[in-house]
C-alpha positions, 0 to 999 in steps of 0.5 A: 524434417525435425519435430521443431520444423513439423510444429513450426508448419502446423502453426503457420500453415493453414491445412484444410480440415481432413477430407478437404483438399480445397480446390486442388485437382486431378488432372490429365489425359484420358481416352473417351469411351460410350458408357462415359456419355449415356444417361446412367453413366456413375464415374467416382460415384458422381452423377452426370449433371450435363453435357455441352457442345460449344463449337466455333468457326470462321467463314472466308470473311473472318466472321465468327460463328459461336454455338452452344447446346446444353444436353441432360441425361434425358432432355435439350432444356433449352434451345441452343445458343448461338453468337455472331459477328456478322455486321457487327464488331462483337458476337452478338446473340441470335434470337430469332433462330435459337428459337428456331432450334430445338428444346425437349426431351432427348433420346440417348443410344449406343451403336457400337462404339458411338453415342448418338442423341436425338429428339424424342418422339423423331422430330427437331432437326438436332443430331448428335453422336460421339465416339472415341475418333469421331463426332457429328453435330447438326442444328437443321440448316444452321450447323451442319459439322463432322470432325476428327479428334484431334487430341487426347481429351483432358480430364480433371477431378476436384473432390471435396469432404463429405463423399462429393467432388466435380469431374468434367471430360472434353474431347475436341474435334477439328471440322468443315463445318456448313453455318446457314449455307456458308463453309467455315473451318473451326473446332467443337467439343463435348464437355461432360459433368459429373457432380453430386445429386443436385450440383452442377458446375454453378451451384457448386463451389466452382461457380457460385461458391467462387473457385472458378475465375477463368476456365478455357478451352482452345485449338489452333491449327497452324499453316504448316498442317500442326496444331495445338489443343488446350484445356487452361484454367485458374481460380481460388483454393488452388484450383486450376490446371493446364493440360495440352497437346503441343506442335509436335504432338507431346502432352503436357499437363500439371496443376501448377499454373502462374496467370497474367491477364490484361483486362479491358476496362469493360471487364473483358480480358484483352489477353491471357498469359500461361507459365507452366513447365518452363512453357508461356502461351498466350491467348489473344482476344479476337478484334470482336471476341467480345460475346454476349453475356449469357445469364447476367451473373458476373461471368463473360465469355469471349473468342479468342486464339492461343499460341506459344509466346514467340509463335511465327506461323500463320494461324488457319483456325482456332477456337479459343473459347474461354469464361471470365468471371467479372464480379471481382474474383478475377481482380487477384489475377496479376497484370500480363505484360508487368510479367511477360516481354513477349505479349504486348 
């Protein structure tokens, strides 16, 4: 590049300040081990600001079963959340036995290679342990779950000026889970945070400060014993990423991502389309995918299932978990099927 050419860049290119990268990650596979989950757990010299487990299922019927936990380094700060659609068409909260779930403090140790919190003091029925090749989640009689991993878990790293930045760890797991006594087969992860002191993924630029617009996390397992795992997302400042384990087996992840979404006029998104590495995915909205809005701040959820655009197998399972932002950021997101002749 000639010294016109580099003038001609740095006037009509708006480069950030030194230090900042806006919202462009890092971003790939990883293998998991015990020290990333315990309390004191530093990676990049950033804190653990919270962990999460989000699981769904499907009975026979076709209901779906939604949970999540929200575990701190040393405490369950508030009952787990949990959705249905039993004798409704979206998936409803359920009050009366979140209540009955446990919030308190939590204690934290390391057999081998596995990671196992508790209750303090040993009462609560919540359990849970993680390791590199299995997981176990337990809610007393409504959950009852243990699944094998089922991928390579993703990571991705967004730093930013003044020595902070956020990085998050998923690792998903395929499992029969019992819900209130009923068999279902679906998929759970464990989501790890790591901001600096006093940040999380809301008061960070991610959430309240708007980088996020949509962010997913899926599996689907297929009639043919295949499956695939993703970790898709997009936002302002460039910040997005598609990491996923493909049919046969094959990881693909980059950070250049195109999204198309059809939005349903209440704000929920009918369908999401994904262009990277020649690839298109599409993820549909379940019939009564629709979920109940968690904090009332603009951000939705939904349950859904992805699958490669032209996909011909029957679908066995799935869990297609994604946030949607509805306070107007997501309006940048173009039209899908203005861009796609396959999900319409």
């Amino acid at each position: 590049m000639n010294a016109h050419a580099v003038e001609r860049d740095r006037t009509t290119v708006p480069y950030p300040i030194w230090g900042d990268f806006g919202g462009r990650c890092l971003a790939g596979g990883c293998e998991i081990s015990s020290e990333l989950f315990l309390p004191g757990a530093r990676p990049l010299g950033l804190e653990r600001a919270g962990s999460y487990l989000l699981g769904t299922w499907r009975t026979a019927d076709g209901t779906i079963h939604r949970f999540l936990r929200a575990l701190g380094a040393y405490n369950a700060p508030i009952a787990c959340s949990m959705f249905s659609t039993e004798g409704g068409d979206r998936l409803a909260r359920l009050p009366d036995k979140e209540a009955s779930t446990y919030s308190g403090g939590i204690v934290t140790t390391l057999d081998a290679d596995h990671v196992h919190f508790r209750p303090a003091g040993g009462g609560g029925a919540f359990r849970h342990s993680i390791g590199d090749a299995v997981a176990l989640w337990e809610e007393g009689d409504l959950l009852s779950v243990r699944g094998a991993r089922v991928a390579i878990p993703t990571q991705w790293f967004n730093p930013w000026r003044g020595g902070g930045g956020g990085y998050a760890v998923t690792a998903k797991y395929r499992g029969k889970a019992v819900i209130a006594g009923q068999p279902a087969d679906g998929f759970f992860a464990h989501e790890t945070h790591f901001f600096p002191p006093g940040q999380n993924f809301m008061a960070s630029p991610f959430g309240w400060g708007g980088r996020e617009i949509h962010w997913g996390h899926m599996a689907t397992a297929f009639d043919d014993g295949s499956f695939i795992d993703a970790s898709l997302a997009c936002g302002a400042d460039g910040w997005g990423f598609a990491m996923l384990t493909d049919e046969k087996g094959v990881f693909h992840s980059t950070t250049d991502v195109e999204v198309g979404a059809d939005v349903r006029p209440n704000g929920y998104p009918e369908r999401i389309v994904y262009r990277f590495l020649d690839q298109e995915w599409c993820w549909q909205i379940d019939p009564k995918g629709e979920r109940a809005d968690l904090q009332s701040n603009g951000m939705i959820g939904a349950e859904g299932t992805l699958t490669r655009v032209g996909e011909t197998r029957r679908v066995v399972a799935s869990m297609g978990t994604i946030d949607w932002w509805c306070d107007g950021r997501a309006a940048a997101i173009p039209r899908a099927t203005a861009n796609s002749r396959f999900c319409r």
